[in-house]
C-alpha positions in Angstrom: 0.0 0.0 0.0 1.2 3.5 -0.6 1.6 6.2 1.5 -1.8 8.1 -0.6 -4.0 5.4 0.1 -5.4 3.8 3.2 -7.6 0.9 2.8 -9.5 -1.5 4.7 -12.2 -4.3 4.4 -14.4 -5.1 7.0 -17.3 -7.8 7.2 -17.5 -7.2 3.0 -17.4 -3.3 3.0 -15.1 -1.9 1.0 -13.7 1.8 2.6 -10.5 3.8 0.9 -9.2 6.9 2.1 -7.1 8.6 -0.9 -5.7 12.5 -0.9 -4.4 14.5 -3.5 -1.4 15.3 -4.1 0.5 13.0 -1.8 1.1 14.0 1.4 3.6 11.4 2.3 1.8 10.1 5.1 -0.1 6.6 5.7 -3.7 6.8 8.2 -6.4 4.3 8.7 -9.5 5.3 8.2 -11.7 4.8 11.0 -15.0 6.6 10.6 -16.9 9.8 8.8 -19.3 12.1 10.2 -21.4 14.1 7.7 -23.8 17.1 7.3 -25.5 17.5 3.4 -27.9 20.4 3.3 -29.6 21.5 0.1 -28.2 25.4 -0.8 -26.0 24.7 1.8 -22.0 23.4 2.2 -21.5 20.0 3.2 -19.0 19.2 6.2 -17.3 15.5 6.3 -15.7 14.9 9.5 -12.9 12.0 8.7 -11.8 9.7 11.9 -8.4 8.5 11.2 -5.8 7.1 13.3 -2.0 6.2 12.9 1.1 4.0 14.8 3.1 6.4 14.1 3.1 10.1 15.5 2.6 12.3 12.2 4.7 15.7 13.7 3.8 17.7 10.7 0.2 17.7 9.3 0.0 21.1 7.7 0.5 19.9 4.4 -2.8 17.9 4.4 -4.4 22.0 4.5 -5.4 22.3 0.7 -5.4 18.9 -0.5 -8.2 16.9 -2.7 -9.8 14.1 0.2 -11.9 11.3 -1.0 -13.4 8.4 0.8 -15.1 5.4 -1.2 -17.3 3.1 -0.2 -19.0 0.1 -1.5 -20.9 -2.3 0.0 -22.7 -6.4 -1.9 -26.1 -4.6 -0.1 -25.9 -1.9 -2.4 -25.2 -4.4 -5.5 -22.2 -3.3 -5.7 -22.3 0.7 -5.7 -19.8 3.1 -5.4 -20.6 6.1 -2.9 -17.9 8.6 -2.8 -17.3 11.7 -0.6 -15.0 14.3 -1.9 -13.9 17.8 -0.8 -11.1 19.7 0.3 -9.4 19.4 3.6 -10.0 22.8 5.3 -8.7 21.4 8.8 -6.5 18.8 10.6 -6.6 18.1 14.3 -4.1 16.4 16.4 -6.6 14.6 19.1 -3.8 12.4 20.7 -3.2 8.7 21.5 -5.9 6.0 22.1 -5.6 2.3 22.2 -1.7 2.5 21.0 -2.7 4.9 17.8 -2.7 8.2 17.1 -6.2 9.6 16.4 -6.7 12.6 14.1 -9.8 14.5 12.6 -9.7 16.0 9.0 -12.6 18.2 8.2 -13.2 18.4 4.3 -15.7 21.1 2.9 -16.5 22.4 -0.7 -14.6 24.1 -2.7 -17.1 27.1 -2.8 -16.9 26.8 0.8 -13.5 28.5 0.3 -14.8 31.9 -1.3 -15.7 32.2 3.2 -11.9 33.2 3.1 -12.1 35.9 0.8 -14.0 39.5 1.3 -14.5 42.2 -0.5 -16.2 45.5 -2.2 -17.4 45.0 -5.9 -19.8 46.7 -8.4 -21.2 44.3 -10.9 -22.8 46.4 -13.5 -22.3 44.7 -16.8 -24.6 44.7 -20.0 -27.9 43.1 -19.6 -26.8 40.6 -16.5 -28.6 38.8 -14.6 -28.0 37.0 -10.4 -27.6 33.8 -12.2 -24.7 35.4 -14.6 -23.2 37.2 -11.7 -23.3 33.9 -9.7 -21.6 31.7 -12.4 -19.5 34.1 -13.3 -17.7 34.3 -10.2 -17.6 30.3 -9.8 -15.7 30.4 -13.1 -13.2 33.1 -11.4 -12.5 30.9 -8.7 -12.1 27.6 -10.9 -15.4 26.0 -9.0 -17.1 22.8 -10.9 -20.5 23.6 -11.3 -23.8 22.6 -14.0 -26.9 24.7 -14.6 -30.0 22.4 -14.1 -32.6 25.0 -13.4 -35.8 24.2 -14.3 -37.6 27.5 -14.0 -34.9 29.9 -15.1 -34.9 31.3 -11.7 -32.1 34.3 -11.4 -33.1 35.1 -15.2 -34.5 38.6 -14.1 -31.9 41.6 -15.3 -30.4 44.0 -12.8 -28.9 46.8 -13.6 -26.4 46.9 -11.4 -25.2 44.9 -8.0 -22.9 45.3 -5.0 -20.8 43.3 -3.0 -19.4 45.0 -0.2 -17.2 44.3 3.0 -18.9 40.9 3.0 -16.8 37.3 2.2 -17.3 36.7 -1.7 -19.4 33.1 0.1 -21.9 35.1 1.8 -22.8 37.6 -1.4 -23.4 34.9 -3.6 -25.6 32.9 -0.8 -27.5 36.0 -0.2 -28.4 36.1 -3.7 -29.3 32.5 -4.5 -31.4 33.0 -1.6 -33.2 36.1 -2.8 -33.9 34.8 -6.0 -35.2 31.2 -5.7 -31.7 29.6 -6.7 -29.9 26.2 -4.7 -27.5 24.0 -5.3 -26.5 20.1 -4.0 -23.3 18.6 -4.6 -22.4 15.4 -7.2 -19.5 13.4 -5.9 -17.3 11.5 -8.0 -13.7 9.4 -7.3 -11.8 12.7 -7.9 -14.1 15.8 -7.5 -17.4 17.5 -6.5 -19.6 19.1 -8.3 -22.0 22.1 -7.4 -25.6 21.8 -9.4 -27.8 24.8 -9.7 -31.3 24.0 -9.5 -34.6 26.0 -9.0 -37.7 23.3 -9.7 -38.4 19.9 -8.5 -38.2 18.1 -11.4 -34.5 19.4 -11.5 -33.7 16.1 -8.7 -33.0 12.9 -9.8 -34.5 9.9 -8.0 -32.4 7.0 -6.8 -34.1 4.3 -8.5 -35.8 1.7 -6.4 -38.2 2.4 -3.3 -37.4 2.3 0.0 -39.2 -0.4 2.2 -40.4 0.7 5.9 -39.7 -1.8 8.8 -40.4 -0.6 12.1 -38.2 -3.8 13.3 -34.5 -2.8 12.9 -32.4 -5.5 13.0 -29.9 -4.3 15.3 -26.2 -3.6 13.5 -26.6 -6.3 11.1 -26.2 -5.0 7.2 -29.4 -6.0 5.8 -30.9 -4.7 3.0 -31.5 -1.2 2.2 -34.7 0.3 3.9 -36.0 2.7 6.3 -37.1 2.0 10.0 -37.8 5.6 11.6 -40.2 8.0 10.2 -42.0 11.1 11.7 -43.3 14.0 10.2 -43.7 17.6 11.3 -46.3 20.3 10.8 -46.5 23.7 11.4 -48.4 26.5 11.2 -47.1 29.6 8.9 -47.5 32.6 7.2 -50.4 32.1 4.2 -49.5 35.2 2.0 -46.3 37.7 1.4 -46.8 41.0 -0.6 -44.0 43.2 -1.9 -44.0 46.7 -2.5 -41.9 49.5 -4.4 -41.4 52.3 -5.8 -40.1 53.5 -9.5 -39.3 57.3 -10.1 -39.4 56.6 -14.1 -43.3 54.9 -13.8 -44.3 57.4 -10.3 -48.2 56.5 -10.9 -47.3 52.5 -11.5 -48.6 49.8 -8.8 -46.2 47.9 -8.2 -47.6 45.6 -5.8 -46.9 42.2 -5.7 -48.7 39.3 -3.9 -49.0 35.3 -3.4 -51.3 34.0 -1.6 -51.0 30.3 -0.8 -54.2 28.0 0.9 -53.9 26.5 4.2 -55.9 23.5 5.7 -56.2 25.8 9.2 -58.8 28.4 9.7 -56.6 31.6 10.5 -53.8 30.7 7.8 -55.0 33.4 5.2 -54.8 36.2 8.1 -51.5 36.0 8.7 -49.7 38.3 6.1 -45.8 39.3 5.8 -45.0 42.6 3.8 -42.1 43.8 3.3 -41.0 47.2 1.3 -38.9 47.9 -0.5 -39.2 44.7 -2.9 -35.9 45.8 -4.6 -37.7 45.6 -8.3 -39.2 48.1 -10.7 -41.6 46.2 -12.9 -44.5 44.2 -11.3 -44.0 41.1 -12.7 -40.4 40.9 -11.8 -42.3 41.4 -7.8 -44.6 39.0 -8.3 -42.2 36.2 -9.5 -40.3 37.2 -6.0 -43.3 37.2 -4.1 -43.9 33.0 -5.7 -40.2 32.6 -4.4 -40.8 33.7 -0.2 -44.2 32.1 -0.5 -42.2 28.7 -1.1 -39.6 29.6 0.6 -42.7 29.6 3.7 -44.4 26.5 2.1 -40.5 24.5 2.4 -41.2 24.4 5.9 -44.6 23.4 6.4 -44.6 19.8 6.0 -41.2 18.2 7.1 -40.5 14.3 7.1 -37.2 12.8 9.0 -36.7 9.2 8.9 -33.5 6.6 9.7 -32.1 4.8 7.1 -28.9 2.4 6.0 -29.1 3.3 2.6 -26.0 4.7 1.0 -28.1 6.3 -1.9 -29.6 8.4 0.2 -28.0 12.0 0.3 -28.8 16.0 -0.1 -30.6 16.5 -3.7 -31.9 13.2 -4.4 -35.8 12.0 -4.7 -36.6 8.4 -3.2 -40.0 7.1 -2.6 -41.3 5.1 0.6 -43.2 1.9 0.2 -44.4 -0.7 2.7 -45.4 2.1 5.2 -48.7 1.1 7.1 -50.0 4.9 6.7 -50.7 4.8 3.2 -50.5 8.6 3.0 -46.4 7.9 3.6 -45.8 5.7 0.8 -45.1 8.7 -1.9 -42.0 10.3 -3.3 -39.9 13.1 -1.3 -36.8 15.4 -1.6 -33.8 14.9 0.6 -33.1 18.6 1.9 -31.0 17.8 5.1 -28.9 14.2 5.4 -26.7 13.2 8.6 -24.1 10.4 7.6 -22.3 8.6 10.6 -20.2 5.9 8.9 -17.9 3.5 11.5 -15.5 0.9 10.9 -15.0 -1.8 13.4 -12.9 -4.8 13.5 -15.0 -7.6 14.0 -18.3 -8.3 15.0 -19.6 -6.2 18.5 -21.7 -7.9 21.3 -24.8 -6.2 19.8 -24.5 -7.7 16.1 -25.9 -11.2 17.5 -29.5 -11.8 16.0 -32.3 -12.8 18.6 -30.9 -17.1 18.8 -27.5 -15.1 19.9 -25.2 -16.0 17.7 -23.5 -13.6 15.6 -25.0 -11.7 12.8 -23.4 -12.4 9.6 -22.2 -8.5 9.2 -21.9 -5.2 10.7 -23.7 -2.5 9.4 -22.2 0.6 10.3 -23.6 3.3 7.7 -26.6 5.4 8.9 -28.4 8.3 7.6 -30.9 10.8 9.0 -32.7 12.9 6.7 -35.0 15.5 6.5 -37.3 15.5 3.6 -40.7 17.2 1.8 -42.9 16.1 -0.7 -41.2 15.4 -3.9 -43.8 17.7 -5.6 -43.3 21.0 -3.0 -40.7 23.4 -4.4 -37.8 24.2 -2.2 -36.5 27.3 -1.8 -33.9 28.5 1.2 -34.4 30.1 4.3 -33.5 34.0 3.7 -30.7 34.3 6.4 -27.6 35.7 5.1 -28.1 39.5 5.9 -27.2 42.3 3.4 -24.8 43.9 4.4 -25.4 47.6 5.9 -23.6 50.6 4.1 -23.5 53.2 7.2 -23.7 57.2 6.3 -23.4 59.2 3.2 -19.9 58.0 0.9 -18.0 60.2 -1.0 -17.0 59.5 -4.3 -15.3 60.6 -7.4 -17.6 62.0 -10.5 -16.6 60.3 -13.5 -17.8 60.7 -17.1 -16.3 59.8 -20.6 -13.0 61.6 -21.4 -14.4 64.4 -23.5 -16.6 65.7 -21.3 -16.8 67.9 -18.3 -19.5 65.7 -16.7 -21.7 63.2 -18.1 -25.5 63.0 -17.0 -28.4 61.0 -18.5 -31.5 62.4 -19.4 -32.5 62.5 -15.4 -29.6 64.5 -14.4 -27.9 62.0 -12.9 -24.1 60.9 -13.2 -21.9 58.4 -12.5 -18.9 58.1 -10.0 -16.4 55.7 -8.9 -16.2 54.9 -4.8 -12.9 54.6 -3.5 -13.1 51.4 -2.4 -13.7 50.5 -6.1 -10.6 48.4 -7.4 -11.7 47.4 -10.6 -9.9 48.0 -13.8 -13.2 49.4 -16.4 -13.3 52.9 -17.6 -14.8 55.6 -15.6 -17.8 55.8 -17.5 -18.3 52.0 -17.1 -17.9 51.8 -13.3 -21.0 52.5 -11.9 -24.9 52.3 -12.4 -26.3 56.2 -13.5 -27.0 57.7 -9.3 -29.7 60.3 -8.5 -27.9 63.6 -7.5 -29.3 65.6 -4.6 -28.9 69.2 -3.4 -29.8 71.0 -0.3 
């Protein structure tokens, strides 16, 4: 075995640890602990452990970490984890090895490292081309399988500022009804943009219900815990705004969506200014926080062995005595705990007491909704506040003392800007006022 690759087979599961590039160091994998959210970065938790004291770890910062696994009671499958390690930690000696945990995030998750203050003001864009664009600036894997050409609508201009690149392009997915969930392969990850249901793929066969778990034996793939939660929430969200070019123009914008309980049309949520200037652009914002309220109303959570099951993928339930249950649903939130043991514990013994042909050591809890309910995330990364009046440079084409539109207005560039366009390129066209 080389000093990339630690591998180990246990009771017919198949588990290989492998980093790139080579760190020159050897560690057994002992266990993962994972959190999958949809919009949201994963976190992978590795458990390794060495006989030897590794002094230096630091060069493990950076590097490409995979873990596969396969397993006969998934015919065969491949499920592969892959991110980059974003921290190691020394956690001493136990039982004659050395234990250490590597955390391994997204590669988007790295734009968290980088802030700063930037106008994006180019021709006819849009939040999905601001978006992609900066994943193509920072090298980030990514497809477009919107659905519902959500963060189609044109704005004229946009601003980052003193806020990590991460949080401005969260804050705008979450605006304007865009997600994301994460394809893993042997050597890389992929971020998919979705918008719409039918944008999930399903992972093939149903998912039996057993309330009888059969301890830590690997059986076949099913489910054996299943709730569901309902709430009560807002049943309407209206927009307004205000457009100096169209003053007499309503601009309202509403969605309304039923409820089953009596009071669920009463409760409003308005919020001004809507940050559009045509109504239909508000009302196709108003659809997105109504399902962003919706997401949350019906939530299903259930306990699983099923390596298939993970963030962004449909499955359907069968075998469940409530009828109602047996349907298709949408992973939003998975919880992976993954162990490897030597041997068979006391607890893998079926009920005669002998011992259970294998360990099953892969669980999943997941939070779900309907297959057929659109998802759309919780609006919780804050714009951020610009405090007080800025001054700014007044800039205009070179031949020209000043350069106003037909409004009067002008254009200037803030000195915070660093970008590189011309002067009359640098900003949106801003409203002068005089005392």
């Amino acid at each position: 075995m080389d000093d990339t690759t630690s591998a180990s087979k246990q009771d017919d599961a198949f588990v290989k640890l492998e980093f790139k590039p080579d760190p020159g160091l050897e560690f057994k994998f002992d266990g993962l602990k994972g959190h999958e959210e949809l919009g949201r970065p994963f976190l992978y938790e590795l458990d390794l452990s060495s006989g030897k004291l590794r002094g230096d770890v630091s060069h493990v910062l950076g590097s490409s970490a995979t873990v596969t696994l396969r397993q006969s009671d998934s015919q065969g499958e491949e499920r592969f984890f892959n991110g980059v390690v974003t921290r190691v930690i020394s956690a001493g000696l136990t039982g004659g090895s050395y234990q250490y945990r590597v955390e391994v995030r997204p590669t988007f998750w790295l734009l968290t490292r980088i802030t700063d203050c930037r106008i994006f003001n180019d021709k006819d864009q849009t939040p999905f081309k601001i978006v992609t664009k900066v994943f193509q600036e920072a090298g980030i894997a990514f497809e477009d399988k919107r659905q519902a050409g959500a963060g189609n609508e044109q704005v004229e201009y946009c601003v980052q500022y003193r806020e990590t690149t991460f949080d401005f392009l969260t804050r705008l997915m979450e605006q304007y009804g865009l997600y994301y969930f994460f394809k893993h392969s042997s050597d890389q990850h992929t971020l998919v943009l979705v918008d719409d249901p039918n944008a999930h793929e399903s992972v093939g066969a149903a998912l039996p219900f057993q309330f009888d778990r059969t301890e830590y034996r690997t059986v076949s793939d099913h489910l054996w815990d299943w709730s569901a939660e309902l709430g009560l929430h807002s049943g309407k969200f209206m927009f307004q705004d205000y457009n100096f070019e169209t003053p007499s123009a309503d601009l309202t914008a509403k969605t309304v969506q039923p409820g089953k309980h009596t009071l669920h049309n009463s409760y409003e949520v308005y919020e001004y200014p809507g940050l559009y200037a045509e109504q239909p652009h508000g009302s196709q914002l108003t659809d997105v926080r109504m399902q962003e309220i919706n997401a949350s109303r019906a939530v299903h959570q259930g306990t699983s062995n099923s390596r298939k099951l993970h963030a962004g993928w449909k499955f359907r339930v069968s075998d469940h005595p409530d009828d109602a249950v047996n349907r298709e649903y949408l992973v939003t939130r998975s919880e992976i705990s993954l162990s490897i043991a030597e041997g068979l514990s006391s607890r893998a013994k079926d009920s005669s007491g002998a011992s259970g042909e294998l360990l099953d050591t892969y669980r999943v809890t997941l939070h779900a909704i309907p297959a057929d309910v659109p998802f759309r995330l919780q609006r919780c990364t804050p714009r951020p506040m610009i405090r007080g009046p800025q001054t700014a440079r007044v800039v205009g084409q070179a031949n020209d003392e000043i350069t106003t539109d037909k409004y009067g207005r002008i254009k200037v560039r803030f000195h915070w800007d660093r970008s590189d366009k011309r002067d009359e390129d640098r900003t949106c066209w801003i409203r002068v006022a005089q005392p």
